[in-house]
Structures are given as C-alpha cells and as structure tokens.
C-alpha positions in Angstrom: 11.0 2.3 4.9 13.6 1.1 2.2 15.3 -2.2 1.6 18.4 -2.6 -0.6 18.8 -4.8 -3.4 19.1 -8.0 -2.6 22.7 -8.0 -4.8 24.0 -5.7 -1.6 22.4 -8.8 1.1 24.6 -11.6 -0.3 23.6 -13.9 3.1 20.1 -13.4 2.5 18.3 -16.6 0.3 16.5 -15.9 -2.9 12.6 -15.7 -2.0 11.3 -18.7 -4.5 7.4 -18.8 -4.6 5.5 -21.6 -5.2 2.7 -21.7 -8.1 -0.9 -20.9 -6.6 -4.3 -22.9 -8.4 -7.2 -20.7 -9.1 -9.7 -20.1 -5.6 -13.6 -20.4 -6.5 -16.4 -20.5 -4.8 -20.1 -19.3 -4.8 -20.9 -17.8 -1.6 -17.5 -15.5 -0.6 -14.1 -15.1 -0.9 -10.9 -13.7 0.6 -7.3 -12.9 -0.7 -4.5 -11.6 1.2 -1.1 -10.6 1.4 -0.3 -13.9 4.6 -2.2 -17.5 5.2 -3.4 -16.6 8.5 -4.7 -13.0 7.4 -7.3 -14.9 5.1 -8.1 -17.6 7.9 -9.4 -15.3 10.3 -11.4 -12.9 7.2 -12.6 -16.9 6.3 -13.6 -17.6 10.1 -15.2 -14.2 10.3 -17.4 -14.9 7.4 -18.1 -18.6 8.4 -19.7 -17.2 11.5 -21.9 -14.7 9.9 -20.2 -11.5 9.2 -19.7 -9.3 5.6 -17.0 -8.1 3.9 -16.6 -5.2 6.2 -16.0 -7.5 9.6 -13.3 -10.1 7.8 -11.2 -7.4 6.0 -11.2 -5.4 9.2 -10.5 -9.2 10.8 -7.9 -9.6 8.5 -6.5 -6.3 8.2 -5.8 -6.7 12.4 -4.2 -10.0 11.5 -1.7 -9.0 8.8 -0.3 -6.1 11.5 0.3 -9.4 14.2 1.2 -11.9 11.7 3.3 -9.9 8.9 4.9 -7.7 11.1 8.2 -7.2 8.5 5.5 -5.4 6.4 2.3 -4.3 8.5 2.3 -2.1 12.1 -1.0 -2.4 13.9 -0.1 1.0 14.5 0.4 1.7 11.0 -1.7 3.1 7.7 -4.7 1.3 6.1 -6.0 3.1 3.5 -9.7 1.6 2.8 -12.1 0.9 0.1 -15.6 -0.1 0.6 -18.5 -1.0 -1.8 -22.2 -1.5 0.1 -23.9 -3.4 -2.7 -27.3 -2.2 -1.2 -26.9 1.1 -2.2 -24.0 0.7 -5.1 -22.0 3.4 -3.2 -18.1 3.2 -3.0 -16.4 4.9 -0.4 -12.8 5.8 0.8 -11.1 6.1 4.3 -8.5 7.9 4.5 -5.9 5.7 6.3 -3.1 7.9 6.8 -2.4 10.3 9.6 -0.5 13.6 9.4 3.2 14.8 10.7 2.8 15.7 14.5 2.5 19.4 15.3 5.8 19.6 16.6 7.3 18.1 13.0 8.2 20.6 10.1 10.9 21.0 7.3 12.9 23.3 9.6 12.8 20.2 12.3 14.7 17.8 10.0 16.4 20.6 8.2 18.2 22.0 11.9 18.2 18.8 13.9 18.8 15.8 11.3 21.4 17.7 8.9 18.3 18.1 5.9 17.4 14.1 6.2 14.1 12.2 7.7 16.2 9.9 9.3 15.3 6.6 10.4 13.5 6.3 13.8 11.2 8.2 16.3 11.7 11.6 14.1 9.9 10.4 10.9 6.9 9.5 12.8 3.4 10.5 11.9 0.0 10.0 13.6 -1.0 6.1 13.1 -4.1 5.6 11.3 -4.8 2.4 10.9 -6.9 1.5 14.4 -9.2 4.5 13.6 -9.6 3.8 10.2 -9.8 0.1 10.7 -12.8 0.8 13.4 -14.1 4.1 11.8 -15.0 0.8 8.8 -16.0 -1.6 10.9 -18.8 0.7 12.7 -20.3 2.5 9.8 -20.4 -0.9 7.9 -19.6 -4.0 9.6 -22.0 -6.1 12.0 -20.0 -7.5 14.7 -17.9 -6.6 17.6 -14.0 -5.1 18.0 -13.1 -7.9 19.5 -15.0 -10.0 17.4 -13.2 -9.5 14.6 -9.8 -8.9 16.2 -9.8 -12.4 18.3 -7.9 -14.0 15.4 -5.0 -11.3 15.8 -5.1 -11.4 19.5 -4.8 -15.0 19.6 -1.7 -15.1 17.0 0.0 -12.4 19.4 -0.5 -13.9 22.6 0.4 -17.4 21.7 2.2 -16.8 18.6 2.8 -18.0 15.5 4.9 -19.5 12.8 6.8 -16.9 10.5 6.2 -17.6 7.2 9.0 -18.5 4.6 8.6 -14.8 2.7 8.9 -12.9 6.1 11.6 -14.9 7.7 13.9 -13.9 4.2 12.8 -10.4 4.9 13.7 -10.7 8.6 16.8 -11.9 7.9 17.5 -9.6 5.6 17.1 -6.9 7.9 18.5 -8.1 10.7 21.2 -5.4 11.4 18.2 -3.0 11.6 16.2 -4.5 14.5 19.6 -4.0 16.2 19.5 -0.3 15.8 17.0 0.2 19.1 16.7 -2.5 22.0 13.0 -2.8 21.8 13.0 -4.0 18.4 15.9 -6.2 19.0 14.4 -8.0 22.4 11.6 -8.8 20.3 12.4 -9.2 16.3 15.3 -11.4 17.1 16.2 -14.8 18.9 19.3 -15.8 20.3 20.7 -12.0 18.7 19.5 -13.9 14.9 16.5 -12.8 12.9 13.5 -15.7 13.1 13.7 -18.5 10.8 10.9 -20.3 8.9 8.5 -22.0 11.0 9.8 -20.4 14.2 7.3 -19.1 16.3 7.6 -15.3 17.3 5.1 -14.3 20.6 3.9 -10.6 20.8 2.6 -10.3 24.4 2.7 -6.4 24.8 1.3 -6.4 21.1 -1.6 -8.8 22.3 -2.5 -7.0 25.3 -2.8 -3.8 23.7 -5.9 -5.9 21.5 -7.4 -6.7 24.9 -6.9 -3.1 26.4 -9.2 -2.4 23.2 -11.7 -5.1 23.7 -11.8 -4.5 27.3 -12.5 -0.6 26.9 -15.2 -1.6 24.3 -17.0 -4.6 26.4 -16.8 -1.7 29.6 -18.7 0.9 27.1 -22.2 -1.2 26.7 -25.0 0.2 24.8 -24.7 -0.3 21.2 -22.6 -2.5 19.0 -21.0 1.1 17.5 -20.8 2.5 21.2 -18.3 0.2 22.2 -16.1 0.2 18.7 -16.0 3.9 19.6 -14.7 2.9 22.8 -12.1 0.6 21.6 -10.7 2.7 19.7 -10.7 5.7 22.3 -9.0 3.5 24.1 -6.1 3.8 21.7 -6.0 7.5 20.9 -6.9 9.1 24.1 -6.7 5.9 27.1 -3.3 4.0 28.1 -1.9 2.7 24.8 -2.4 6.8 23.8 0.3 7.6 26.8 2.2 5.0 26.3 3.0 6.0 22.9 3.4 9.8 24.2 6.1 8.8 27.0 8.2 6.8 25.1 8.3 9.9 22.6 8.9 12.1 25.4 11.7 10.4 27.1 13.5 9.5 23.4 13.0 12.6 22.1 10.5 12.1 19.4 7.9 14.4 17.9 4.5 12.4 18.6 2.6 14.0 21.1 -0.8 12.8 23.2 -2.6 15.2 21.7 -1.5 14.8 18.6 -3.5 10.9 18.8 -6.2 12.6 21.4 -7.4 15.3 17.9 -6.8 12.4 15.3 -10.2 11.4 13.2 -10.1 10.0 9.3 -11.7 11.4 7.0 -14.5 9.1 5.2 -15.6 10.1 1.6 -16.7 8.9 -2.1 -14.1 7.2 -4.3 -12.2 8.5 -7.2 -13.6 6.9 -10.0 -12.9 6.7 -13.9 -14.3 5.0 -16.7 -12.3 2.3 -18.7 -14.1 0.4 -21.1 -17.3 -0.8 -19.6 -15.6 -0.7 -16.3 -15.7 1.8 -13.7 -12.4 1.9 -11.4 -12.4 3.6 -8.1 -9.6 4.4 -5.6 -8.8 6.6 -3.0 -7.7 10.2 -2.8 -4.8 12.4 -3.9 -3.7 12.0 -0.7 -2.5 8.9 -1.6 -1.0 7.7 -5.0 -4.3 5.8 -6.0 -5.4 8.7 -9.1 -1.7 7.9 -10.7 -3.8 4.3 -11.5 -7.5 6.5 -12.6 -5.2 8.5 -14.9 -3.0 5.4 -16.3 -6.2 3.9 -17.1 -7.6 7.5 -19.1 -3.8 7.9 -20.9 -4.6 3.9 -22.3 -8.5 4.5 -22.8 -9.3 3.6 -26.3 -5.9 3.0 -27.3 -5.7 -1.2 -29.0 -3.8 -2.5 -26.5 -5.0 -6.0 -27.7 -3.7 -5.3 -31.1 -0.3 -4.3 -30.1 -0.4 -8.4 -28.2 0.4 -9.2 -24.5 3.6 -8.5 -23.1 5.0 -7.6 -26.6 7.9 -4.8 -26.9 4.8 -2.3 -27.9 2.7 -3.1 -25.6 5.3 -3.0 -22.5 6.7 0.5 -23.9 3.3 1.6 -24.4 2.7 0.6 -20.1 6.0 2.1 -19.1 5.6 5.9 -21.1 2.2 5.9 -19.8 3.6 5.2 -16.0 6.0 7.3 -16.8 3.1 10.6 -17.6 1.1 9.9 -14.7 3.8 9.5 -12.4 5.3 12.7 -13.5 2.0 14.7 -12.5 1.7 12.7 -9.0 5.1 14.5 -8.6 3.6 17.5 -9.9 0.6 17.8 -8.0 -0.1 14.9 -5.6 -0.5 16.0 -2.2 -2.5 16.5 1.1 -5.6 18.5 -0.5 -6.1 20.1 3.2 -3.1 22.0 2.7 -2.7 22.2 -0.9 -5.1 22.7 -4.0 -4.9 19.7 -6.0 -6.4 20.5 -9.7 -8.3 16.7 -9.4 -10.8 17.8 -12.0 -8.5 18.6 -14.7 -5.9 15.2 -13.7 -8.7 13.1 -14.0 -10.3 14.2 -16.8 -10.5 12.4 -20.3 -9.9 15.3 -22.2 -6.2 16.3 -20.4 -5.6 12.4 -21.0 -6.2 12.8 -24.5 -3.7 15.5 -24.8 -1.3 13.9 -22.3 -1.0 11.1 -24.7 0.3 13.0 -27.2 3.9 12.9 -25.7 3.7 8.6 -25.9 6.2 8.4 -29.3 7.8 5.4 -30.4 11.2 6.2 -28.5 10.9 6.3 -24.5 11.4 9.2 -22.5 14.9 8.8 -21.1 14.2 10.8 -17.9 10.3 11.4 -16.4 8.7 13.7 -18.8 7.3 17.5 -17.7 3.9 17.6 -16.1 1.0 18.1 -17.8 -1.1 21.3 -17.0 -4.2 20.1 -16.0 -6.2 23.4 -15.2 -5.7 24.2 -18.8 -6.2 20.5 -20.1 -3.0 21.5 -21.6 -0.2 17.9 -22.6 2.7 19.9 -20.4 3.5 22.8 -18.2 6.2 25.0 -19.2 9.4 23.8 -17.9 10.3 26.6 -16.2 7.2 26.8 -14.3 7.5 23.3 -13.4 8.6 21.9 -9.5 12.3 21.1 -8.8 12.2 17.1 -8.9 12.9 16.6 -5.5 15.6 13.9 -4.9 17.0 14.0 -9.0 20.2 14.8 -7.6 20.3 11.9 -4.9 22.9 9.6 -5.6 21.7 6.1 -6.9 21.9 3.9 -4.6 23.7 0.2 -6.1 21.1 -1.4 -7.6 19.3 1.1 -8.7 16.4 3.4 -6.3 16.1 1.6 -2.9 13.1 -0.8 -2.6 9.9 0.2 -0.4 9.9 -2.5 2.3 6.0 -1.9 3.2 2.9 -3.0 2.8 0.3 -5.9 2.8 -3.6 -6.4 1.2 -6.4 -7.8 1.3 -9.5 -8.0 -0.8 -12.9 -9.1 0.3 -16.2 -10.4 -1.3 -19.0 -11.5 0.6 -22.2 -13.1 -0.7 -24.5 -10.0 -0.7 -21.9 -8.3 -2.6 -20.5 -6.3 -0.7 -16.7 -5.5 -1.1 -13.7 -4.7 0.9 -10.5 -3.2 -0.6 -7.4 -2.3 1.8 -3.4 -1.9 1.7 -2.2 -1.3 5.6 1.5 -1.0 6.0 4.3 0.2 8.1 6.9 -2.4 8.4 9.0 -2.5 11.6 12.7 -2.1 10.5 12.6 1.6 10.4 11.0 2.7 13.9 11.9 1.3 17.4 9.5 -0.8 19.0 7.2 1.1 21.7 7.3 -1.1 25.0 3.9 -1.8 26.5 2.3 -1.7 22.6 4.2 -4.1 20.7 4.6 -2.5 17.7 6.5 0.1 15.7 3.9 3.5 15.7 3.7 4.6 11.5 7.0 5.6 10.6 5.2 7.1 6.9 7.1 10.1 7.6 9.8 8.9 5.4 7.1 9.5 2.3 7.8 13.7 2.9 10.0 16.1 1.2 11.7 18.7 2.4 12.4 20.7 -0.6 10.0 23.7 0.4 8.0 23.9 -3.5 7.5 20.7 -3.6 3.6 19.9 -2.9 3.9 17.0 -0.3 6.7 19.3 1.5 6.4 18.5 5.3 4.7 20.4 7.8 2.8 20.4 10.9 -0.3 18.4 10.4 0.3 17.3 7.1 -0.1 14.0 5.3 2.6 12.7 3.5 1.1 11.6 -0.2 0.9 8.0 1.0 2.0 4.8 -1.5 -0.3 2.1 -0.2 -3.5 2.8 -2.2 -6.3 0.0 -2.8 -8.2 0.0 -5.9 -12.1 -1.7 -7.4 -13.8 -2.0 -10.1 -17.3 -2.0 -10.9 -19.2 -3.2 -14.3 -22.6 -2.0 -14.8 -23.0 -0.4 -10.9 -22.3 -3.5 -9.2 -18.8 -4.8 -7.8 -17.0 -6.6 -10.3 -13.4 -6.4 -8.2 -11.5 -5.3 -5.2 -7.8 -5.5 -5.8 -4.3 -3.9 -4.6 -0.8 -5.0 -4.0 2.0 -3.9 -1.8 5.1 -2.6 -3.6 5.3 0.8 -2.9 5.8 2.9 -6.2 5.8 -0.6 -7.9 2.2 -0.9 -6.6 -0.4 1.1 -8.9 2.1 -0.5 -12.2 1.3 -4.1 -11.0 -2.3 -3.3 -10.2 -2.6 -2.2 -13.9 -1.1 -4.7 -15.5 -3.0 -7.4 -13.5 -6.3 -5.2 -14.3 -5.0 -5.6 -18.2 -4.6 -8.9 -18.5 -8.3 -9.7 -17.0 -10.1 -7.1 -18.5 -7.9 -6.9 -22.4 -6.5 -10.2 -22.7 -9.3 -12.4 -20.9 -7.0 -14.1 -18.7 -8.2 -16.2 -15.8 -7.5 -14.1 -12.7 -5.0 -16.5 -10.9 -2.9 -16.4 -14.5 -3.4 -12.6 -14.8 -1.9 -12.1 -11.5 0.8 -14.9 -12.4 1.9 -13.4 -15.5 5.2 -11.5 -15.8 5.6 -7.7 -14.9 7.7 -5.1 -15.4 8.2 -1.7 -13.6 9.0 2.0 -14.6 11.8 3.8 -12.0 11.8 7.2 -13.8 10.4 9.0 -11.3 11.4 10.1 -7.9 11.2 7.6 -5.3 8.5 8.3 -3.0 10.5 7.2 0.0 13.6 9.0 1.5 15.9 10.3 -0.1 13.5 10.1 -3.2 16.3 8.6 -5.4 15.2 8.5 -8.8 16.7 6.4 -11.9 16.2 8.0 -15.6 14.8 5.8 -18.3 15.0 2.2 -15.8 13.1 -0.4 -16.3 12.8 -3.5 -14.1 11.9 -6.7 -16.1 11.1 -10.3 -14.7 13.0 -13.0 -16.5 10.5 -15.0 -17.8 9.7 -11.9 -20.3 12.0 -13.7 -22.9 15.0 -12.2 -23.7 14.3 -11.0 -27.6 11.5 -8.8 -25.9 13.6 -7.0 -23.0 16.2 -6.6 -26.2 13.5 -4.9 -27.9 12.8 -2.2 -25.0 16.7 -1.2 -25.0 16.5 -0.6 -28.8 13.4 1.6 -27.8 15.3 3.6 -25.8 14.8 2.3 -22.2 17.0 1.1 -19.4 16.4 -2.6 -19.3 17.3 -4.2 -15.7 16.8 -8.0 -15.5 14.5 -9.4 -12.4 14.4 -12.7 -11.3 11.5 -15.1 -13.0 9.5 -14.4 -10.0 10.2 -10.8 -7.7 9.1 -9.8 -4.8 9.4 -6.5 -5.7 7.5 -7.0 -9.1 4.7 -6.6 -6.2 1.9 -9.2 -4.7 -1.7 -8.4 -6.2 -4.4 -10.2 -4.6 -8.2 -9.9 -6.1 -11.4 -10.8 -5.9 -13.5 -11.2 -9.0 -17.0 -11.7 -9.2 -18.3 -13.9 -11.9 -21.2 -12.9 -14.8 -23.1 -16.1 -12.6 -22.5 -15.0 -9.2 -19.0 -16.7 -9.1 -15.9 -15.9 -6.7 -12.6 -15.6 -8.3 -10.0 -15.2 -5.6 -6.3 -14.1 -7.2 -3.1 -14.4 -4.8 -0.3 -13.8 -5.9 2.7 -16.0 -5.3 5.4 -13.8 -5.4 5.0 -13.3 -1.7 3.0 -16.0 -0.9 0.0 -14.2 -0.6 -3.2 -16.6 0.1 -6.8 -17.1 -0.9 -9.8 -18.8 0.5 -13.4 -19.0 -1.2 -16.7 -20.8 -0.1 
C-alpha cells in the first residue's frame, strides 16, 4: 500500500489543485475526499436522511468512485456523534489477519516480507462496519443509501483529475495480476481525466446486497442485516473464498462467515475547552489524543503561526507520541495496551519534558506510561522494527490509501469516517469488482514488536477519523487520508481553527509540514531519522530555521498531496455549517 516519490515517476504530471471558497450553510453539510462522494451524502440528505445515511451513502461512493484510494471491500474506521443523547461512539473498521496467516507464513513462504498481493490480505471490514452504522443509527435502507454507488458502477463515471495522476502513476502495478489490468486500464494505458471507467461485477455485487436485503422483509434493520450477510456468508462470501483458494491466498469463508466489528465509546481528551474524540489503539487515532495532551497549556499562540518555534514545537511533539504508538499501539484483543497511562495528562506532562530547543535527530525512547514515567529504559525498550530498512530514494515510501468524509446534519448529529484500501497492491477478485483489504501490509513481523502478526489479529490500522466537541455538543467531525501523515495534518488543521482563529477553509489551506522519524507504518516500515517534509509556500528563511534547529528539512511542493486532504465540518456558535475541503486532492464540500 506504498507509492514512490513522485522524483522516481518522472512520466507522471505534478497534481496542481485548484483553490476551494468557504462551503456554508444552515441546515447540513458534507465534505469529502471526491465530488461525487459528497453528491450522493447531499442527495441522501435532500431526501430526508441524517448524518448516519449520507456518510454511509458516501462512504459506498468513495469505494466506486475513488477506487485508486478506497476498496468497497476495504477498512472504514467510523465515528459517530447522536446529538440526542451527546454520546460518541467508535466502529472498529478493520478486520484481522485470516487464521491461516502468521509471522511464520511470511517468514517460510515470502523470504521474511508481506509481499504485495493475495498474501497480505486481511478480513474486509468496511461493508460490516459501514451497515453495522447504518442500522444502529441511520433511517433508511441499504440500498437506499448505496443507489448513488451502484449507479456510478454500473454506468460509470468520469475519473477525476487527482485519480487519473494516481492511476497513471501506478500503472505498471495493475499490470501485476490480469484482473486488475482488464479493468484499471484501457487500451493497456491507465485512464485519463474525464474518461469514464465502468465497474459491472463491482455494481452487481451492490445489487446482490440490496437484493438479499429487499428478500429479507420485516424491519428496516432486518434487511441491512441481510445485506450484509449477503457479503460475509452468501455468494460474494465464496466468491472471495475461491479465488483465494485457487490463487493460493490465506482468506478463508469462514474467516468472512465469524467476522463482526466491534462498536464502542470514543477515546476522548480534553484540549482547551474542547473535547476531541477518536477511535481505538487499534488504530493510530490516540497518537492525535496524546499530541493534543503533550501541547495542552503550552502558548502556542505566543510562539506565532507557522514560525520556526512553533513548527519544531509540532514536529518533537509528533515525534513523542509517534514513538509510544510504536511502543505500544496494537490490537488490545491480543495485547494489553496501558491506554490509561498514554492518555493521561499527567504522563503528558512528564513526556514533555524531553521537547528542548534542539530536535531529536532520530524518534526518541518511549515513555513509560504505567509509571507516568517521561521514558522507559532503553534497554527495556522494543527493537524499532524496520530502522534497519534501507531508505528508499526519496525518503520513506508514501502510503497510497485512504479517503474521508465528514458529515453534519441539521439535528446535529455527526459522522466521522476514513475507509481506504487502494487497488494497486491486491489483484482484483472477479465476480466482486474490487481489491478485498490488502491492510496486511500495516503488520510486523519482528516477533516483540506489539502489532506483530498473527492469526486473527488486527494490524494497528492508519486511517483513523477524529471530532471534536465544545461544551457536549458536536462542534467538528474531521480526518484526512495520508497515512502516517494523517493524524499530523489533522492537528495542525485543528490548530489553526481552534489557536489561531482561522476560517476553516483557510485552516485547512494553510501550509503543513510532516515528521518521518518514526517507522513507517506500511511494509517494510522504512523509517528516516530527524526528516522533515515542508510545503514550499513555508518561506524559505523559516525551513532555514528548522535545519539550524537540528532537523532534516525536505522541500514539498506549494501544494502536496502527501501533505494530506483534511475535510471538516464545523458547526457555528449560531447554528452555522462550515464545510472544509481540502484542495490538495480535490476533495469536495456541499452545505444547505
């Protein structure tokens, strides 16, 4: 799940985004990561449904629509706010290594590497945790809210400017398998802008759903359970289990037959007079609760916007929390995660000891958060899986994953999700039209490591959507694909809106930077001491100022893809809705 630098893909264009104006309205509002995602959450919401229907709407969408970043047969990790009741809940929108699938399996059959392919498959969660949303909280109909997808994948639809660069970028890729090939590329080319691209297995796998659900009768929730039976246990589940079978993959029928997510509270922490919440430490959404606890209290206003301070004061404190998601960050069914001490404020205040005034020129220890303690004796600390991997030119290869979308609707309520799965690093499964989750790539195999692979085991997932509340009631859903770039975006955006009082589309506008000091969480977890990654339009005097400070300045474009693409919704002190897309992908937001 990993792109090179666009310096090694001289034949692919520069992606150059266009500016985005400011989205209001009064009523609701939608922001996601493709056009045609945030028509059908709009349509959905125009008709009569909440927050839960259109980001479920859209969510189906992106998977049909932004296929070079989103499988239908992906992960969606969700967030959910019912304004009714002021509770925020998480879905857990990963699914776990198949039971055939260990370290020893990539150790003795891959020489030591998750390779890409059938091998680094894991159970796809997004249809259950998609439907497992839409019939605890939503109000209409499977195929309801999924017409908008089945429509684009039946008749098609033109590929966007952002994903025809992609596509073309990875062109070699969809080459690997004849599946992928027969249906990624035209004329033995990748698509180009405006092109249409037709998914007909991909559509009538939607109407194998909606035809299993409208078969069920009874109630509304009778038939989403239904649909999505269909998937894990009916034809679409056998599909999926023979083409494993006969190309020697890992992903077994029973393996989707036993699949459920898991639905809980958010994580939450305090910042200011904001409360943030994300998902678990099965994903990397804490590393953004304890960002926000390491810079709790500090003056970041006083040390001015995008100043040389303030950006070294961002990237140590990335640095520290991405050094305990190392640490500790895991599956908490199969390994204790101290979540208590991580997230407390104390630990934070002695984890913020170790911010000096010179940066860290490699990720610094882990903190030991069982004691509340700033570090944990070196020697008692994990091997940093990957360190030795080469570099790859460049610098650490770029996550090619993930989209968002954020919904608002006018009780309230809010929707907060970041599916993913792109389909350049799995072949295509004929008869379901889409690349099944290759998140396998996000394991280790290094056996003391805590996301180490086994059988029915989540890998510690990147995608991870955030919110924030203010004063109990939803104040913002927001997220961002990017992979380890993602919860580093999210906080600056958050920052600007929240410290500096910018308006959101300029907050989401304004220029970025991004820590690699850390272990890439994709295959081969590559990992580049002391680098930072600076968009141009940081002015040059500033980016000097971070080298004198110690770090390893690496010069983006003014506007990178890989700099991430947060989309938000704010609500207004007067009922307002701010929508925030971000046009470095050409994400897209609609309000009423």
């Amino acid at each position: 799940m990993s792109l090179d630098s666009v310096s090694s893909q001289p034949k692919a264009p520069a992606h150059a985004p266009t500016a985005t104006v400011q989205v209001l309205g009064t009523r609701w509002a939608v922001a996601a990561g493709h056009a045609l995602a945030s028509e059908a959450a709009a349509r959905v919401l125009a008709a009569g449904g909440n927050a839960i229907d259109a980001g479920v709407a859209a969510g189906f969408t992106l998977g049909v629509v932004h296929c070079d970043m989103v499988s239908v047969a992906g992960v969606a990790p969700i967030l959910v706010h019912v304004a009714r009741t002021g509770e925020t809940f998480q879905v857990s929108g990963v699914g776990p290594y198949p039971r055939s699938t260990s370290a020893a399996y990539f150790r003795d059959k891959h020489g030591a590497q998750i390779p890409p392919g059938l091998p680094r498959t894991v159970v796809p969660a997004a249809p259950a945790a998609w439907l497992t949303a839409l019939e605890r909280w939503g109000t209409m109909s499977f195929a309801d809210v999924a017409a908008a997808a089945t429509e684009h994948a039946e008749r098609g639809f033109p590929v966007s400017t952002f994903s025809a660069y992609q596509m073309a970028t990875n062109a070699d890729k969809y080459r690997r398998w004849p599946t992928s090939a027969a249906l990624y590329l035209k004329d033995q080319r990748a698509y180009r802008t405006g092109e249409v691209l037709v998914q007909r297995d991909l559509g009538e796998t939607l109407r194998r759903m909606a035809r299993a659900e409208a078969r069920a009768g009874g109630s509304r929730e009778a038939g989403i359970r239904a649909a999505r039976d269909e998937f894990y246990r009916g034809e679409t589940a056998k599909r999926i289990a023979e083409f494993h079978r006969a190309e020697g993959g890992p992903l077994a029928y029973d393996d989707l037959a036993g699949f459920g997510v898991e639905v809980g509270s958010a994580l939450t922490t305090a910042f200011g007079r904001y409360e943030i919440a994300a998902c678990g430490f099965w994903c990397q959404g804490p590393a953004l609760l304890q960002m926000l606890n390491l810079l709790d209290g500090v003056d970041l206003s006083g040390l001015g916007h995008n100043s040389p301070a303030y950006l070294h004061r961002i990237v140590e404190t990335v640095k520290l929390a991405f050094s305990d998601r190392d640490a500790y960050y895991a599956d908490p069914n199969f390994v204790k995660v101290p979540a208590e001490g991580l997230l407390s404020k104390v630990y934070a205040e002695a984890r913020r000891t170790l911010v000096s005034d010179r940066a860290w020129p490699d990720m610094p220890p882990p903190g030991d958060p069982s004691r509340l303690a700033a570090t944990r004796h070196r020697e008692a600390a994990l091997p940093l899986a990957g360190g030795s991997e080469p570099v790859p030119a460049g610098g650490p290869r770029d996550a090619l994953d993930t989209s968002y979308v954020a919904v608002v609707d006018e009780a309230g309520n809010g929707f907060s999700a970041t599916p993913s799965d792109p389909n350049v690093d799995s072949p295509v499964v004929p008869g379901v039209g889409c690349v099944v989750s290759p998140r396998g790539s996000q394991g280790w195999l290094d056996p003391a490591h805590p996301s180490v692979v086994a059988p029915g085991k989540r890998p510690r997932l990147t995608p991870a959507p955030a919110m924030a509340l203010a004063g109990g009631k939803l104040f913002m859903p927001f997220g961002t694909p990017g992979g380890d770039v993602q919860q580093q975006a999210m906080l600056q955006v958050f920052l600007n809106l929240t410290v500096f009082g910018m308006e959101l589309q300029r907050a989401v506008e304004a220029p970025r930077v991004a820590s690699r000091s850390f272990p890439d969480s994709f295959w081969p977890h590559a990992i580049a001491p002391g680098k930072v990654e600076v968009e141009r339009r940081v002015p040059a005097d500033t980016r000097a100022a971070l080298g004198a400070l110690g770090h390893e300045v690496a010069e983006w474009p003014e506007w990178e893809w890989r700099a991430g693409a947060v989309c938000a919704v704010r609500v207004g002190p007067d009922g307002t809705r701010w929508a925030g897309a971000d046009p470095r992908r050409g994400s897209h937001a609609i309000a009423r």
